[in-house]
N, C-alpha and C positions, 0 to 999 in steps of 0.2 A: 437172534433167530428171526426177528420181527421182517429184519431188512432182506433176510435171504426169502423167506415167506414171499415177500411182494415182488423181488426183484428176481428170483432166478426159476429158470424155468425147468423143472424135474425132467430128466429124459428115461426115467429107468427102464423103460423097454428099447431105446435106441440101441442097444449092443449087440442085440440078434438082426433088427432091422438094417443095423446100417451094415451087414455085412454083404448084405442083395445089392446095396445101392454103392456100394466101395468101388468097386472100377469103374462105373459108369460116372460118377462124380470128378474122382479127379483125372482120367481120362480126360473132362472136360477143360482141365488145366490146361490143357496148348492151348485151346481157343479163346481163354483167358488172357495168358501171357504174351505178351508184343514183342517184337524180336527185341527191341531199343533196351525192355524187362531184361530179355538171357543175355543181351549183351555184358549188361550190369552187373547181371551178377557173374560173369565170366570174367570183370574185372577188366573189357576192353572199351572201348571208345568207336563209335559208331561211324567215327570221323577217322580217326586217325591208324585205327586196328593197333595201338599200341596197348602192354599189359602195364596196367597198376595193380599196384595193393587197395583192396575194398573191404566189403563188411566182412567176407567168406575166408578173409585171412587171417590167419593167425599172427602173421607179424605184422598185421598192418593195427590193432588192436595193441600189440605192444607200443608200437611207437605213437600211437596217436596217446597214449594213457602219460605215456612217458615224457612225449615231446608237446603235448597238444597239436599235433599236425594233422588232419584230416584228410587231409590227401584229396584223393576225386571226390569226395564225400564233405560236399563245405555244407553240414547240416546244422541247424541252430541250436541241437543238443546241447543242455550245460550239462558235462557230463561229471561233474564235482556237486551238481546241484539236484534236482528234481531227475534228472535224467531223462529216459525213452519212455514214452505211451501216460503216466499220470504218476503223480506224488503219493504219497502214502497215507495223506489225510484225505478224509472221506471216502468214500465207497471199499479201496484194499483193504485199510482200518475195520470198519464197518465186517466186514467180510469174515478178516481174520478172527475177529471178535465174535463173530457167532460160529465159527466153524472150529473155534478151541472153544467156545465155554467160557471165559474168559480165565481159561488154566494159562499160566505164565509159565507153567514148567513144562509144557510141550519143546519136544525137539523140532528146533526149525530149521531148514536149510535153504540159505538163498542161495541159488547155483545162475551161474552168470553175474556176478555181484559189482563187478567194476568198480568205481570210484564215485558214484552217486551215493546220495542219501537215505537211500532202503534200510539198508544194514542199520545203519546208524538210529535209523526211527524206528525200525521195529522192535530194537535193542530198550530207548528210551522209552519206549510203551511200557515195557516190564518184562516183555521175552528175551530173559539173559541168555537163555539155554540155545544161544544161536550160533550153526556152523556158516558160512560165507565163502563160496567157492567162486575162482574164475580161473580160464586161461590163460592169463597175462600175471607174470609175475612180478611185474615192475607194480599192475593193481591191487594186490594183496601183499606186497610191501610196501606199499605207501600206505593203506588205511589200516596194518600193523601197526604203524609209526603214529599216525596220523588218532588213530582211535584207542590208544593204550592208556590213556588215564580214566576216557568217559565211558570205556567198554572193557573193564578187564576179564570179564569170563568168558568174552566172544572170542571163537576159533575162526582163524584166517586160513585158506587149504588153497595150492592150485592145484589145480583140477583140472581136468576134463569131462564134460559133462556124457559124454557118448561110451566113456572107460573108469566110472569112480571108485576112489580110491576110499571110499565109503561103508561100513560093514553093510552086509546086506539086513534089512527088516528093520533099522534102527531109529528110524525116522519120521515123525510124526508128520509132518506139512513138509512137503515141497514148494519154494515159493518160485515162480520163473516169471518176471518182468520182462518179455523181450528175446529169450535164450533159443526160444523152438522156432522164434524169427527168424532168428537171425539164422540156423541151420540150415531153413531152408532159402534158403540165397546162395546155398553151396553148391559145390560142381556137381555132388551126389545127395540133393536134395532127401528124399525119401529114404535112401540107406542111410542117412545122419539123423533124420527123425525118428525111424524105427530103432536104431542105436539107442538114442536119447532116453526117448519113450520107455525103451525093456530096463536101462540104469534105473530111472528114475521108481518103476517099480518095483524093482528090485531093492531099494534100499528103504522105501517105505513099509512100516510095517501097516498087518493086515487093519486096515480102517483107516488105516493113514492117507492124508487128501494131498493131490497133486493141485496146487495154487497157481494158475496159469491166468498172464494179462498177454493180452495178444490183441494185434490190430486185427486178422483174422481177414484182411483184405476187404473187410466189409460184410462181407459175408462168411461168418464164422460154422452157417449150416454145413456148407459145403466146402470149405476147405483148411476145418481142423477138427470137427466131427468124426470125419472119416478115418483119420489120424489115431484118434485117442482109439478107435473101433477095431485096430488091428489085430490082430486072431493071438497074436502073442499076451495080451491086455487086458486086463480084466477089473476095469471102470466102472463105476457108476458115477453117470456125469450131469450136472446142473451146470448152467450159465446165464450170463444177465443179457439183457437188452444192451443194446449199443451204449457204451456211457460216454462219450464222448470222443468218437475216435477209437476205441479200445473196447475189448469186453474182457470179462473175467467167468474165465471156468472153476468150477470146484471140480474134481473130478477121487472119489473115494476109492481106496483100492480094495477090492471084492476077497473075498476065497476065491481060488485054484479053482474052477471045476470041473468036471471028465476031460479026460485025455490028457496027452504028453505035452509038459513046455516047449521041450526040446523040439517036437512036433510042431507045433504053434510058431514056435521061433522060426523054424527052417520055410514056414510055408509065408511067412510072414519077409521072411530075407528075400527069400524069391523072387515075392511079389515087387518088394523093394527094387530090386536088382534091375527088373523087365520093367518097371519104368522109368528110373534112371536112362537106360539104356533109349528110351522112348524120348526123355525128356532130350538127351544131349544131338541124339539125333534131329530132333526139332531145332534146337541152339546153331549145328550146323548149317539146317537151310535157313535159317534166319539170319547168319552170316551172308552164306548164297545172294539172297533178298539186299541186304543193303548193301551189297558189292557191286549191284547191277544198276 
């Protein structure tokens, strides 16, 4: 508790606040992203207009897992090793460790789990009671194989993080290294977070903390704040200071309060929808732009 005391900063009234300031923030997202950005994540080449497989794919994550092939993406990820954004010694540790109690029989689930060393370490800390989700089935067959004598009560699942095959409320800690990143590099950025987002609460139970490391672009005020603030979402959220390239959200999940989910959800999909729509239009003329 010591470490989240100094390091994270309480937001409990940002849920009502940040709902004044939600379109006008990420709104501000075009004037952030540079066409060279939507190219990227469109999977094309700014040079050449041809399409590869990138982060936003699903089979391009099978084959890199599979094959080690990286494709347009020659990033210096060891992704059998430490992985994307920080290891799990120091500060996530730390974290995790005040945010169970140091109860080892909390349900964890690492969603996004790949073939790094997460699983494996939070496993060897003493949290057996660990499920490990990813979309790649070639990566939750190999650390099946690969983790069956030093991890026998860990479950392997693929999964989809945006559709989980998860009971609903059963869930103590949600952990995500990277997962809500990578969403948003997709062609339907926002409708894949708000996706994400409504699982992820849905299978936590009431108190249960959503464990989020994210680069956050730098600025994680403004464009994953706003995110967790969606109307469907019912957060209470602390974060750290920059630790190096990355922050980490706590984010606890509340009671329901007045009104309809169902409601919440639909106005929340909407919202989704009409900026998608905003964003791809943007991705168009930034085509336009380097065509000329």
């Amino acid at each position: 508790n010591s470490w989240c005391s100094v390091h994270c900063a309480m937001i409990r009234s940002w849920h009502v606040l940040l709902k004044g300031i939600f379109l006008w923030s990420l709104v501000a997202e075009l004037a952030y992203l540079g066409p060279h950005w939507r190219l990227h994540r469109m999977g094309l080449s700014a040079t050449s207009g041809e399409e590869t497989l990138s982060y936003q794919d699903e089979d391009y994550w099978e084959r890199r897992y599979k094959t080690g092939d990286k494709g347009a993406n020659p990033d210096r990820i060891d992704d059998r090793g430490v992985g994307w954004l920080c290891g799990y010694t120091g500060p996530l540790q730390e974290t995790l460790a005040a945010i169970t109690g140091g109860d080892r029989s909390k349900v964890i689930l690492n969603i996004g789990c790949g073939l790094d060393r997460l699983s494996p370490d939070i496993y060897a800390d003493g949290y057996t009671n660990l499920l490990s989700s990813d979309i790649s089935a070639h990566a939750i067959a190999e650390m099946q194989t690969s983790t069956a004598d030093d991890m026998p009560l860990a479950k392997w699942l693929v999964d989809d993080v945006m559709q989980m095959n998860v009971p609903a409320e059963s869930v103590d800690i949600v952990v995500d290294k990277g997962t809500l990143d990578a969403l948003l590099i997709r062609p339907q950025p926002f409708s894949c977070a708000a996706k994400a987002l409504r699982e992820i609460q849905r299978v936590l139970k009431v108190g249960g903390i959503y464990l989020m490391i994210t680069h956050g672009r730098g600025d994680p005020d403004t464009w994953r704040l706003p995110l967790l603030a969606m109307p469907h979402l019912s957060f209470n959220i602390a974060k750290t200071p920059d630790m190096g390239g990355y922050f980490i959200f706590v984010c606890t999940k509340l009671p329901w309060g007045s009104g309809s989910p169902e409601e919440a959800w639909s106005q929340a999909e909407e919202w989704a929808q009409q900026r998608d729509q905003e964003d791809q239009e943007a991705e168009f003329a930034a085509i336009d732009d380097v065509g000329q």
